[in-house]
N, C-alpha and C positions, 0 to 999 in steps of 0.2 A: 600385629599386636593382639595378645590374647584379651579378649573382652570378660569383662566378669559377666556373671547372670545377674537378671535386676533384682531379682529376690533378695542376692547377697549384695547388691548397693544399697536397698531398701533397710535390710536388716543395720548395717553398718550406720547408715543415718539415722536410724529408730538410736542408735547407740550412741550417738551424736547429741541426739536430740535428749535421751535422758540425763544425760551428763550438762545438760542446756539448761531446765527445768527454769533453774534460778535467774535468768538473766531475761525468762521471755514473759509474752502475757500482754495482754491490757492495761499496763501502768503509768499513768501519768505521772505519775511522780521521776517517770526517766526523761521523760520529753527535753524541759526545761538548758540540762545539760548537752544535747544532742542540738538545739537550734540554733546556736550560736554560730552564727558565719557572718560575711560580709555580704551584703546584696546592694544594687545597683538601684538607687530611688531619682525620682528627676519627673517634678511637677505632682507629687503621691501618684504616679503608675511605677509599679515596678518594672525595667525592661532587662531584656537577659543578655546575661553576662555575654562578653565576647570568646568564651570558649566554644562559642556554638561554631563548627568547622566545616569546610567546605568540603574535606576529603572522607572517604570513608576508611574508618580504620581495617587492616585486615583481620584482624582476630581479636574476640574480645570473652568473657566468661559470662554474662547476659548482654542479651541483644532485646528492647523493648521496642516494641511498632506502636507508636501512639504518642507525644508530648502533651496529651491533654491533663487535666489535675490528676487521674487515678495513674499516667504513664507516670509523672514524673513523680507523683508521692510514691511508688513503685520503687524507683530510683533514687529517692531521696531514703524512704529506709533502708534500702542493700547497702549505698553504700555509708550511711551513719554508723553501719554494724561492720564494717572493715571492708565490704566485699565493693571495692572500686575500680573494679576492670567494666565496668556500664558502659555502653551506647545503648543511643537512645534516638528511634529514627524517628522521622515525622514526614510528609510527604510533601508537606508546604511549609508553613511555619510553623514553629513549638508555640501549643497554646492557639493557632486559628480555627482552632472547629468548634466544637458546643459549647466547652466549656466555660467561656465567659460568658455565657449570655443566660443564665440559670437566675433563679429566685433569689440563691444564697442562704434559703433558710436551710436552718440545721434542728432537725424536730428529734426531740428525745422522745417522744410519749407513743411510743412503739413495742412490737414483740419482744420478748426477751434478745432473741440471736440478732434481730438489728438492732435494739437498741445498745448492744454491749461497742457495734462496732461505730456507730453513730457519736455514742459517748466518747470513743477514743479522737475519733476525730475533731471533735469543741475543743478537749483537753490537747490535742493537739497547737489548734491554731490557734489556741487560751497561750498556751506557753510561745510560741512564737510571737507574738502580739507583745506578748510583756518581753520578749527578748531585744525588742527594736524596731520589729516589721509591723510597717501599718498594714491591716488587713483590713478594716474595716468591722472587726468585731467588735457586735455588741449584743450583751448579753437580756434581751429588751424582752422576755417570757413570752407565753403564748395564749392565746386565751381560742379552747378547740369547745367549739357550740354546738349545742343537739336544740334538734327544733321537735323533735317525736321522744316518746317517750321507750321506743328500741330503742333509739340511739343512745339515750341516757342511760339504756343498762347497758348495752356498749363500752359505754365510756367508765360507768363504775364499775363493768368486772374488772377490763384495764387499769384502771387506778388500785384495785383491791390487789391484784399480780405484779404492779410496779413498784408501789410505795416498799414493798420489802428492800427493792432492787438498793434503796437510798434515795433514787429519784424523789423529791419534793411534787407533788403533786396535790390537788386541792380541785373538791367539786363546788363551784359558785351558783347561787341562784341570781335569776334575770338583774337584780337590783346591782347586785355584788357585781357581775359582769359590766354594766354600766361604768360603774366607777372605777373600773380599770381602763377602758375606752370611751370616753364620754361622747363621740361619733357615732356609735353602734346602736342601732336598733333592736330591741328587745324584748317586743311587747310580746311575738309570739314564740318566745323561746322555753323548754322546762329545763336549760341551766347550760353547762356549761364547763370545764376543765381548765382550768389554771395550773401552766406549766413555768414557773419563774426561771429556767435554764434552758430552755428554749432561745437559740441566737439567730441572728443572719453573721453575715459574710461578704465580703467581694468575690465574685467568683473568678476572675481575671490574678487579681493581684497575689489570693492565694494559687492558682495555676502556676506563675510567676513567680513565684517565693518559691517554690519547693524545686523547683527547677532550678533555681538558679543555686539554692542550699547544695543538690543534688552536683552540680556541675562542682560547685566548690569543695566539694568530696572528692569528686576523683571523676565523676560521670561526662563521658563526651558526649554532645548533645549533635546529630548532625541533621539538618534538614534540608527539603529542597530532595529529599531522597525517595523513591518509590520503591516497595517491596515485591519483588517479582515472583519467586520462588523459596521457600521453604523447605531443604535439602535433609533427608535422614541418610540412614544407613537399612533402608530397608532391605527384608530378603524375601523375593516371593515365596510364599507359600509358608514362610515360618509362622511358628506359635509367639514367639518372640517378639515384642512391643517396641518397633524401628525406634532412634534417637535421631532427635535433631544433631543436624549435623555441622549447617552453614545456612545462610542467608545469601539469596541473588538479589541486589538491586539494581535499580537504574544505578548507582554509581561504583557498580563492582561486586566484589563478592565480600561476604564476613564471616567465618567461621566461627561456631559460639560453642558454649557449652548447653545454656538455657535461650529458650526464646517466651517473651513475651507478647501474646497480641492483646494488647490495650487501646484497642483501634476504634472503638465505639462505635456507628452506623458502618463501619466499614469492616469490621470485625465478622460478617460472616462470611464476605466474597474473600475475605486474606486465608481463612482458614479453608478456601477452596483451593489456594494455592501451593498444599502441600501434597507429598504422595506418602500413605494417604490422606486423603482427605481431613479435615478437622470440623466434627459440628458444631456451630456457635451461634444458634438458634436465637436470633436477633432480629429485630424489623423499626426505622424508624418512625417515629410521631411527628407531626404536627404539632406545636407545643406554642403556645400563644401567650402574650406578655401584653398589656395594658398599661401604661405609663403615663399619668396628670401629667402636668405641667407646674413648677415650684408653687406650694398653695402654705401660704401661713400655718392653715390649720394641720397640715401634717407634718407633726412632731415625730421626730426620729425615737423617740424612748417611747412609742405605740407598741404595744403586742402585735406580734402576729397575730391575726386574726384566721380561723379555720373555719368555714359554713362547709362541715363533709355533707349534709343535707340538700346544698346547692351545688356543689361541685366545685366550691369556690376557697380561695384566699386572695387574703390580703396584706400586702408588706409595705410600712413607710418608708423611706430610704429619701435622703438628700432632698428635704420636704417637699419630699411627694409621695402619693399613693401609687403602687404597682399591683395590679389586680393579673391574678391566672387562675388555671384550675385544669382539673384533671373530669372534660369532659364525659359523659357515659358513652355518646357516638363519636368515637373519633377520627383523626385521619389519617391513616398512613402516608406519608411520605416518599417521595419517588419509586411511584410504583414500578416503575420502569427500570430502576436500577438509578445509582446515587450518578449526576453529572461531576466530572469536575468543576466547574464553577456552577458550583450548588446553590451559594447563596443568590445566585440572578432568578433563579427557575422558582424561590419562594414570594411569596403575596400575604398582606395580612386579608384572613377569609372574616370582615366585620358581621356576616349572617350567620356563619357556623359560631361565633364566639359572642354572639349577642345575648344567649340567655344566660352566659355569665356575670358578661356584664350589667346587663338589666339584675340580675342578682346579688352583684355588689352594690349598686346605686339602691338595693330595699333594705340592705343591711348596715350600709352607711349612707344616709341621705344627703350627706354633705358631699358628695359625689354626681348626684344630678345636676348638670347643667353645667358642669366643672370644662374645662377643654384639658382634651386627652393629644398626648401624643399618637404620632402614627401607630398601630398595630404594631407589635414583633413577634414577627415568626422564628422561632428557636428548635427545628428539628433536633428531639430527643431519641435515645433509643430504647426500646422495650420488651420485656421478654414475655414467655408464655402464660408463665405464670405469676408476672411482675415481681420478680424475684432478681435479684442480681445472681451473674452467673461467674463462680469460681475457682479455680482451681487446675489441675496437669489435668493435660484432654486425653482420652483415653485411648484414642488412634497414635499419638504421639509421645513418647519417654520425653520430658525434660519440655515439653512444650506448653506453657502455662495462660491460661485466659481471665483476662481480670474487664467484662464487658455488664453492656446489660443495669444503669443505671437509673432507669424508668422516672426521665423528668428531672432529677436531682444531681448531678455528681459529685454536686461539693459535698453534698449529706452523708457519703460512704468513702469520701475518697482516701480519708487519713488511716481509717480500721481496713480496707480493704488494699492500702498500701503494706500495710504493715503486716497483714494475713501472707499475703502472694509471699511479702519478702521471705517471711518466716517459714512456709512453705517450701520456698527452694533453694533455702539454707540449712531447713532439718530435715525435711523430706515428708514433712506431717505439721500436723498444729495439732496443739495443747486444748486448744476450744472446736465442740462440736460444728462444722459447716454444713451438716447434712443440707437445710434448706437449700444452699447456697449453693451445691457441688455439679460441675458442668455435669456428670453423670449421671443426671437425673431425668435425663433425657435421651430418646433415640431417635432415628432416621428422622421421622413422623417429623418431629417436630420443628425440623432444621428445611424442610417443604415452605419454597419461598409463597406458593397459594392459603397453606394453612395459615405461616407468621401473616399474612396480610390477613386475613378473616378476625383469628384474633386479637390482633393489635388493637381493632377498633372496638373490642370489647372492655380490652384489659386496663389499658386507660382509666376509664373510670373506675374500677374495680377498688382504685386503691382511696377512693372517697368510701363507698358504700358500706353497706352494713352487712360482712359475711358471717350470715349465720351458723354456726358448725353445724357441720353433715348437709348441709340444706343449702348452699349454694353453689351451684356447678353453671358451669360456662352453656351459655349458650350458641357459640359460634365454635366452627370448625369441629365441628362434632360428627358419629356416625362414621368414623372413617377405621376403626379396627373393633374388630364385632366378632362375637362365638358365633359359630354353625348355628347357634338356637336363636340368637338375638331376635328374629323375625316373632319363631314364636313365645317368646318372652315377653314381646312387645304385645302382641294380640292378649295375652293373659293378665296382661295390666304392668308390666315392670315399669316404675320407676325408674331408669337409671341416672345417673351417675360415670365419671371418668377417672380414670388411673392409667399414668403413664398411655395417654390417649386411648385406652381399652374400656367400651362400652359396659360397664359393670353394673346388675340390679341391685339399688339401695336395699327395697322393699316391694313388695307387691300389691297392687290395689284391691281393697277385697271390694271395692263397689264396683268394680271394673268390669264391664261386658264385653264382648267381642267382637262386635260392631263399633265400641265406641271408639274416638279419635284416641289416641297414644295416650299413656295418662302421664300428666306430669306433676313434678313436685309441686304442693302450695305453697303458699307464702313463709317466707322463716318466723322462727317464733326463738326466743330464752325459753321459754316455759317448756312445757309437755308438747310434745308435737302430734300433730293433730292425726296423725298417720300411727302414733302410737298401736294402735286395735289390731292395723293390719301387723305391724311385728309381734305383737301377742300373739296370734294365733298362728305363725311361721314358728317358732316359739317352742309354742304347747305342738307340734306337728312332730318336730324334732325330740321330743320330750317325751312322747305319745305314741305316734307314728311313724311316716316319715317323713323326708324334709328331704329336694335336692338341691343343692348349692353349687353354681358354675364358678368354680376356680377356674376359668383357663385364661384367663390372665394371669395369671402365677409364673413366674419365668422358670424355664423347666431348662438343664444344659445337660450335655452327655460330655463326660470325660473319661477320654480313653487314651489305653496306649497305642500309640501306632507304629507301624513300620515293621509289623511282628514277621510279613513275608519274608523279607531282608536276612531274618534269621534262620529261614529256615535251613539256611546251610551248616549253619551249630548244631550242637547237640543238642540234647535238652532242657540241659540245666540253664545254658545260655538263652535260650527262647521262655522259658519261664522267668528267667531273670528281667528278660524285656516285659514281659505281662506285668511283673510284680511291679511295675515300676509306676502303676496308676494308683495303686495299692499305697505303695512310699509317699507319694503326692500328695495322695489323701488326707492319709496318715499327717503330714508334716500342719496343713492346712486345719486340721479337724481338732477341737479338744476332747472329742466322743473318741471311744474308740469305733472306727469305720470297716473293720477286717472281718467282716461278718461274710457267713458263707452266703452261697447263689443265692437268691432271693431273697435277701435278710431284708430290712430296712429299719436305718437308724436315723434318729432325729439330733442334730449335733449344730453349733456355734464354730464357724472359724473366726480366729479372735486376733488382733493384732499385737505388736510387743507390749503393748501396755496392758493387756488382758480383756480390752476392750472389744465389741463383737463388730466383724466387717460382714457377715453375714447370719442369721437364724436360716437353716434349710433338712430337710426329709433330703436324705439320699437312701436309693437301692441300688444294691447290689447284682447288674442286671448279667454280667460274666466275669469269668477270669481277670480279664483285664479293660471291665468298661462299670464306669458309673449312670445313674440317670440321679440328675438332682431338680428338687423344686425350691423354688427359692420366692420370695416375698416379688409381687409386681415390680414394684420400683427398684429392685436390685438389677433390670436386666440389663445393662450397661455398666452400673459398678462393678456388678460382681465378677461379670466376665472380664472386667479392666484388671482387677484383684486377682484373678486365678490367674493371669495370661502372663500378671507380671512374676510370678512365683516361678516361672517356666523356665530354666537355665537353657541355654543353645544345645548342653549336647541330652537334656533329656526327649525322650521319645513318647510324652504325652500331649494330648491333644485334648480343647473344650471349642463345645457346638454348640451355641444356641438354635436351638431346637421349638421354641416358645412356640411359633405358628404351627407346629406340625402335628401338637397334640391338643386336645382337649382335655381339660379336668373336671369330671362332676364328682359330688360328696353324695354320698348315700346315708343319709343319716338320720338314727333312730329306731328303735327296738325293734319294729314290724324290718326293718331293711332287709335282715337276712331270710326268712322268708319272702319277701317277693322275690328280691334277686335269683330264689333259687329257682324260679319256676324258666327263668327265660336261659339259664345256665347249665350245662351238665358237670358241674366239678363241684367238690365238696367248699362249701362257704367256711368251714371251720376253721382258721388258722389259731396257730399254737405261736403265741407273743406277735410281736409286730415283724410278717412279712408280706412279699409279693407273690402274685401266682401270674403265668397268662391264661387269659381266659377266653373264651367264646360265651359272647352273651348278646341273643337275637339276632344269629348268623355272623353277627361280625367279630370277625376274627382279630386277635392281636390285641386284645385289651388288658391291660396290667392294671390289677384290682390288687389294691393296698388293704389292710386291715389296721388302719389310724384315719381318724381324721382331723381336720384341725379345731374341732368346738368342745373336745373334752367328751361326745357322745360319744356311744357307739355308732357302727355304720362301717363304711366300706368307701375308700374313695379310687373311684374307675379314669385310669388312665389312658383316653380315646384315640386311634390315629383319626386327626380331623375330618376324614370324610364317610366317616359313619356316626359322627356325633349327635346330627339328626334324628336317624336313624334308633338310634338307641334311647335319644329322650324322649321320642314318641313312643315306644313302646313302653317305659318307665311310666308315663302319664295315665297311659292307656290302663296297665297293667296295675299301677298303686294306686286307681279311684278306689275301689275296696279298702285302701288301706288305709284311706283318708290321704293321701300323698298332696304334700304344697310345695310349692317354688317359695325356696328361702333366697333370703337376700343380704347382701353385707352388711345391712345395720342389725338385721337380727344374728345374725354369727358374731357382731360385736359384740352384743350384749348377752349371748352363750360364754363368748371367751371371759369377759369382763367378770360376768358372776364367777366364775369359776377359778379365777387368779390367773390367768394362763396371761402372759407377755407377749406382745407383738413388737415387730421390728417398727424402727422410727417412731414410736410412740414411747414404751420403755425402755426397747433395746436399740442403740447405736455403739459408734466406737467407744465414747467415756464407759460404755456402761458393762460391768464384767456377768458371769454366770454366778457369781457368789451372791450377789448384789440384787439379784433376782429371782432367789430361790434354785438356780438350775447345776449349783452346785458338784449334786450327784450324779449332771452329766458331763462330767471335767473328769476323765481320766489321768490324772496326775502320775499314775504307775507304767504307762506307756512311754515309750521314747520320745525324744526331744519332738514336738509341735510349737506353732508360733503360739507365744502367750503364755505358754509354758510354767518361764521363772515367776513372771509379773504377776501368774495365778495362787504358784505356790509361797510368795512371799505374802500375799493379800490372805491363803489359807489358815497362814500362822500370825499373822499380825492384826488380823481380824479388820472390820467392815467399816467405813466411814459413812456410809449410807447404802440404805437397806430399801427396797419396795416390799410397800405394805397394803393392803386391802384392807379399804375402810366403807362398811356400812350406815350410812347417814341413819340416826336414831329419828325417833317417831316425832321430835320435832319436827324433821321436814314433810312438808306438803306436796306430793310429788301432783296436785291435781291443780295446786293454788301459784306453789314458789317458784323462782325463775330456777331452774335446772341448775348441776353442775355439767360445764362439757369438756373442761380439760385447763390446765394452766393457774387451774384457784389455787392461792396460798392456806398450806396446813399449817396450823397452830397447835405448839403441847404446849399443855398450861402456862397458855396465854404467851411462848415463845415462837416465833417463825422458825419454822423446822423443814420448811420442802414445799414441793409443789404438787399437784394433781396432776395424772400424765393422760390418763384414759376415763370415760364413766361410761356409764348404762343405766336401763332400768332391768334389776335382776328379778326375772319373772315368780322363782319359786321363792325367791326370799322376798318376795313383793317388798322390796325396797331400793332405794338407788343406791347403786354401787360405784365406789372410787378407787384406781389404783394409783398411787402415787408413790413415791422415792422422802424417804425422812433421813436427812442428817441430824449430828447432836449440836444441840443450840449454844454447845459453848468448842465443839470442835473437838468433841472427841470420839469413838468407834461407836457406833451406832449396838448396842449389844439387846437380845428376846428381853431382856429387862427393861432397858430404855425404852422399849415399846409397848411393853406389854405391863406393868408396873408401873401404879401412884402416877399412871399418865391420863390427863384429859384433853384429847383429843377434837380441833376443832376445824373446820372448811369454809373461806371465808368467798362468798356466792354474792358478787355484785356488793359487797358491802356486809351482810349479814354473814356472821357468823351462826352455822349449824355443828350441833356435834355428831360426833360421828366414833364408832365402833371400830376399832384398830387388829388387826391382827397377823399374822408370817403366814399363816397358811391357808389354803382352802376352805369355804364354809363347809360343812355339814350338808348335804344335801341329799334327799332321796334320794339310791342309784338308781340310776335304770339300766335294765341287762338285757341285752338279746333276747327276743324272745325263741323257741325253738319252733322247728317246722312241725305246723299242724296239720291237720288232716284236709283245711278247708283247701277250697280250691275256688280259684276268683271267676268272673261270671265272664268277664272280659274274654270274649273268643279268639282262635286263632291263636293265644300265646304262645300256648303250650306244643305247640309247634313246630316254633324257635327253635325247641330244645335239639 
């Protein structure tokens, strides 16, 4: 049977899915009609239905591994939406692993992209409640405490970026707080957050309901079943992205169309079990429960109570107090690999979990001397970066992971059922998952020694107070480094991690060479105290020059292959194979990419909806090969993205390449003179291309004429084992020219001032080229590319929102007021119009800069008038609103130009050499 290419399954289901628009989404208001079934009640537990079967069926169109709440809320919305050919395995019972033994609270007062799916889930189990099913919902608010006064601006920037959302939220002072808990100790508190749609739950019974809904749909549930093997149709050595094929388990085989691993602690040994392999970069916790004994005084209509300050909450349930919390040292959990009888091999640990509860007995004193139940230990699972992990795995077509619920599952289960379903019914979602998307990860991080190091970090992470820019992990660190990292480190770098790659923030300008490592100080809102040293990386770049280690940048080569094969064609035939990387491109790219040898073009591949799947520089390195740089965190998507584009009988090929090169940026007037001293080839390039070069003996270096901060300069692309080699001489050779090691906070705030868009920050899939000024790099007159229609229709029907660049007026105090750093709600007279996506502090306009995205406040095309016109424009910072200077384009700035080669000649011996 002829297979299609996935490109054209993909396209098909984009086609699927816009034809879908109206029936999908976040909407409670569908729920209601969709929950109505019969369930099986007996003493208020629910238990499951007797469709659960002994046999395994042979063939089904999803096959889920996991009966836990996120497997079967999985399975409860496929098949609510028609799609009722489900099994649903489990390897002992549906419903016996984590998921009943959870908090059950359901916390709305979170980031935008968890809280959209959080909310679906209340409204979920809102509407099933009122349909019949006791879940145990109730909707009893939250009362989330600061004891320091970070925390409090913490918690009012949060409130200033949610209240738009509709969420009801309210900041209480110590008294106020009282009176909604009259247990709660308050003396040393400066306030507090009041969330009245804050619930608990049962976690069991909702487990239990959705499963049995699900079964009453059409879904077979079989347990008692072990997953053995994970069968594709792979073909060695293809470009081509294998399909799930079938399923082996202990009880036979099942051929599927999709598979699901919703397998939670178990989810990253299942995903060992295919060829190839699936990373699903999980590890579990230790996770501990406190349970009174029935005490009068605990009233069921109590808040949650949140001490993120102690590590602690507290929930009433079935009068009594239940106290956990999300540790700062935590424990991993079977280190050794999970037992089957897992639950013998746990212990409550009373001296690891003491200074919780010594925490909760100072916050509620009606808790001292009280008799507790025994400890419960609840291994949860966790991911790297305490992120739930979602989405088709990149090794696998049609194989979907829905894991990684760090402590909580009821709290994601219902928006994260409903994501997956919607996923492998249109082939896409409507709502941005970047945070969320298993590809945001590689090899590194699926390292069963790494998840153990971090696990015992990440834990508490989700209490604490992460300062932006300013708090990076301390564990499992050091493990993927540039050639220079050593000396980086001697010179004072700060770093920082991306996609596990050791990256300089900033550099210390107090920093000596003997002294120990410098590390970041403590976070601040305000101005950060490290400010000086990025001024003066800054003014270098601006001035002088400035080198910047991009080699974290994921760098891929896409080529044609197999061109020997031809050579028994003619010629037109062997150029037809060359051209066929060209086509690829071409199809992928909304730039036009057909630029001769050495060109290089900076272009968007965009998906059906216009939306960007990637921002990247490619050059044109032959006939028939590309080299492309692509943003850090693409280097797993993007190559999942391009591989799927790849029909069986094309004859192109993509390489990640990332390890093999280096990237530094040369940037800043004096650049081209020095360079030229250690180089023999003319530095002049005419528009943006590449040349190779010889620079300081070392051969093979591809030197660009772009760089990414809006400077001039030159960015040298290194084979890694002269990278060394070349920044020494760099260092040696630019002390004359004033030469500094810049770092990624100061290229932030280059970019920032200067309007320039970055990936994940402005640009993801929602977000088109029109929408961000890059307009005029959408070649619309070129043949069919993806994105294509979706751009050309968005060119004539104009913008529903626009990114803008807003300079904070001299109201703000950039030396006094707490900072903006990203997520503040913008205000046009006085209506909610958008968010803040990016800031800095812009050196030459000596004031802080914001880019953000503005729609029209009543829902109509975003037009240079609406923004620019009888608009007063405002940034609302912890609470306070600042105004703020609106505009489409670039500021005005001094240019600075190359300067040309002068006569001087630098004192530094031996360079000239090189030559």
């Amino acid at each position: 049977m002829h297979r299609c290419g996935l490109g054209e399954i993909r396209s098909a289901r984009k086609r699927v899915y816009q034809l879908s628009d109206t029936c999908r989404g976040f909407h409670s208001c569908h729920l209601s009609r969709f929950a109505s079934s019969r369930v099986l009640q007996l003493n208020s537990h629910i238990v499951f239905s007797k469709r659960c079967v002994s046999f395994l069926p042979s063939q089904a169109q999803v096959v889920v591994c996991g009966a836990g709440v996120v497997g079967n809320s999985i399975a409860y919305h496929l098949t609510r939406e028609g799609w009722t050919d489900v099994v649903v395995l489990d390897q002992t019972k549906a419903g016996s692993g984590t998921s009943h033994n959870g908090s059950g609270v359901l916390g709305l007062f979170k980031p935008s992209s968890e809280r959209e799916i959080v909310t679906y889930s209340v409204n979920l189990i809102k509407a099933l409640q009122e349909d019949g099913h006791n879940l145990g919902l109730r909707q009893c608010g939250s009362l989330n405490l600061a004891r320091t006064r970070d925390r409090a601006i913490a918690m009012k920037r949060r409130i200033a970026y949610t209240k738009p959302s509709g969420l009801e939220c309210e900041w209480l002072d110590r008294h106020e707080i009282k009176r909604r808990h009259p247990h709660l100790y308050t003396g040393d508190l400066e306030g507090g957050v009041w969330v009245p749609a804050d619930a608990v739950a049962e976690p069991y019974t909702v487990c239990a309901t959705l499963a049995s809904l699900a079964q009453s749909q059409g879904a077979v549930y079989v347990e008692d079943c072990s997953v053995e093997r994970i069968v594709t149709d792979e073909v060695p050595h293809s470009q081509v992205v294998p399909k799930v094929t079938h399923v082996v388990t202990s009880l036979g085989t099942i051929h599927c169309e999709y598979f699901v691993n919703s397998s939670g602690m178990w989810a990253r040994s299942l995903g060992k079990r295919s060829s190839p392999q699936v990373r699903v970069p999980v590890f579990p916790a230790e996770h501990f429960y406190l349970h009174t004994k029935p005490m009068r005084e605990a009233a069921d209509d109590y808040p949650v109570v949140r001490d993120y300050d102690a590590h602690m909450f507290c929930v009433t349930r079935n009068n009594q107090f239940m106290v956990g919390g999300f540790e700062p040292h935590a424990k991993p959990a079977f280190t050794d690999g999970i037992p089957r009888e897992w639950r013998n091999c746990l212990s409550g640990d009373e001296e690891h979990f003491k200074p919780i509860r010594v925490a909760a007995e100072h916050r509620l004193p009606i808790l001292k001397g009280t008799q507790y139940k025994p400890l419960v230990n609840s291994p949860d699972t966790f991911t790297p970066d305490g992120k739930w992990i979602l989405g088709e795995a990149p090794e696998i077509d049609n194989y979907f992971v829905a894991v990684g619920m760090n402590g909580n599952s009821l709290q994601g289960c219902g928006g994260v059922g409903q994501a997956i379903a919607e996923w492998i019914m249109y082939g896409s979602l409507a709502k941005e998952m970047l945070a969320f998307d298993i590809r945001r990860f590689i090899d590194l991080h699926n390292n069963r020694r790494y998840l153990k190091e971090r696990t015992r970090e990440v834990v508490g992470r989700h209490y604490e107070i992460l300062y932006p820019s300013q708090c990076e992990y301390r564990l499992a660190r050091k493990l993927r480094c540039s050639p220079i990292y050593i000396e980086q480190e001697t010179r004072g770098a700060v770093f920082g991690t991306r996609m596990g790659f050791e990256r300089p923030l900033y550099f210390d300008i107090t920093h000596n060479r003997s002294d120990p490592p410098a590390q970041m100080p403590d976070g601040s809102f305000h101005k950060p105290v490290f400010l000086d040293c990025i001024k003066e990386e800054y003014q270098a770049c601006r001035e002088g020059v400035g080198v910047i280690d991009l080699s974290s940048f994921t760098k891929i080569e896409v080529t044609s292959v197999g061109l020997d094969k031809y050579k028994q064609f003619d010629a037109e035939e062997t150029k037809s194979a060359a051209n066929q990387v060209v086509e690829f491109m071409q199809k992928l790219c909304s730039n036009d990419v057909n630029m001769p040898l050495g060109g290089v073009v900076h272009s968007g591949m965009q998906n059906e909806r216009g939306g960007y799947e990637n921002d990247c520089l490619l050059i044109r390195r032959s006939d028939n090969s590309y080299l492309m740089l692509a943003p850090t965190t693409q280097q797993t998507r993007i190559m999942d993205y391009m591989r799927r584009q790849i029909t069986p009988e094309a004859c192109v090929s993509v390489a990640d390449v990332t390890s093999k090169y280096s990237v530094l940026s040369v940037v800043g007037p004096k650049s081209r003179e020095m360079l030229s001293f250690i180089c023999n080839t003319d530095l002049i390039f005419y528009e943006n291309m590449a040349k190779d070069i010889n620079i300081a003996y070392a051969s093979g270096v591809l030197v660009l004429s772009f760089t990414h901060t809006g400077e001039p300069g030159y960015t040298l692309i290194i084979p890694a084992e002269y990278t060394l080699h070349i920044y020494r001489q760099l260092m040696k050779l630019g002390y004359d020219y004033g030469i500094r090691n810049v770092g990624m906070m100061t290229m932030r705030s280059l970019r920032v001032e200067k309007f320039i868009p970055f990936w994940a920050e402005e640009l993801d899939s929602t977000t088109t080229p029109y929408e961000v000024g890059r307009g005029y790099k959408v070649k619309l007159n070129k043949e069919y590319f993806i994105g294509k229609f979706a751009l050309m229709r968005q060119s004539t029907q104009g913008l529903k929102r626009r990114l803008v660049h807003f300079v904070l007026e001299d109201s703000f105090d950039a030396d006094v007021d707490i900072w903006p750093w990203g997520g503040e709600p913008i205000y046009r007279n006085n209506h909610y119009v958008g968010n803040t996506t990016s800031s800095a502090f812009g050196f030459t306009l000596n004031k802080m800069v914001c880019l953000g995205f503005v729609r029209h406040h009543e829902g109509e095309n975003v037009t240079p008038e609406y923004i620019l016109k009888n608009s007063h424009f405002e940034i609302d910072i912890a609470g306070k609103r600042v105004a703020a200077r609106a505009s489409l384009q670039p500021p005005k700035m001094p240019k600075v130009k190359m300067d040309g080669i002068s006569s001087y000649r630098p004192k530094a011996r031996g360079i000239l050499a090189h030559k």
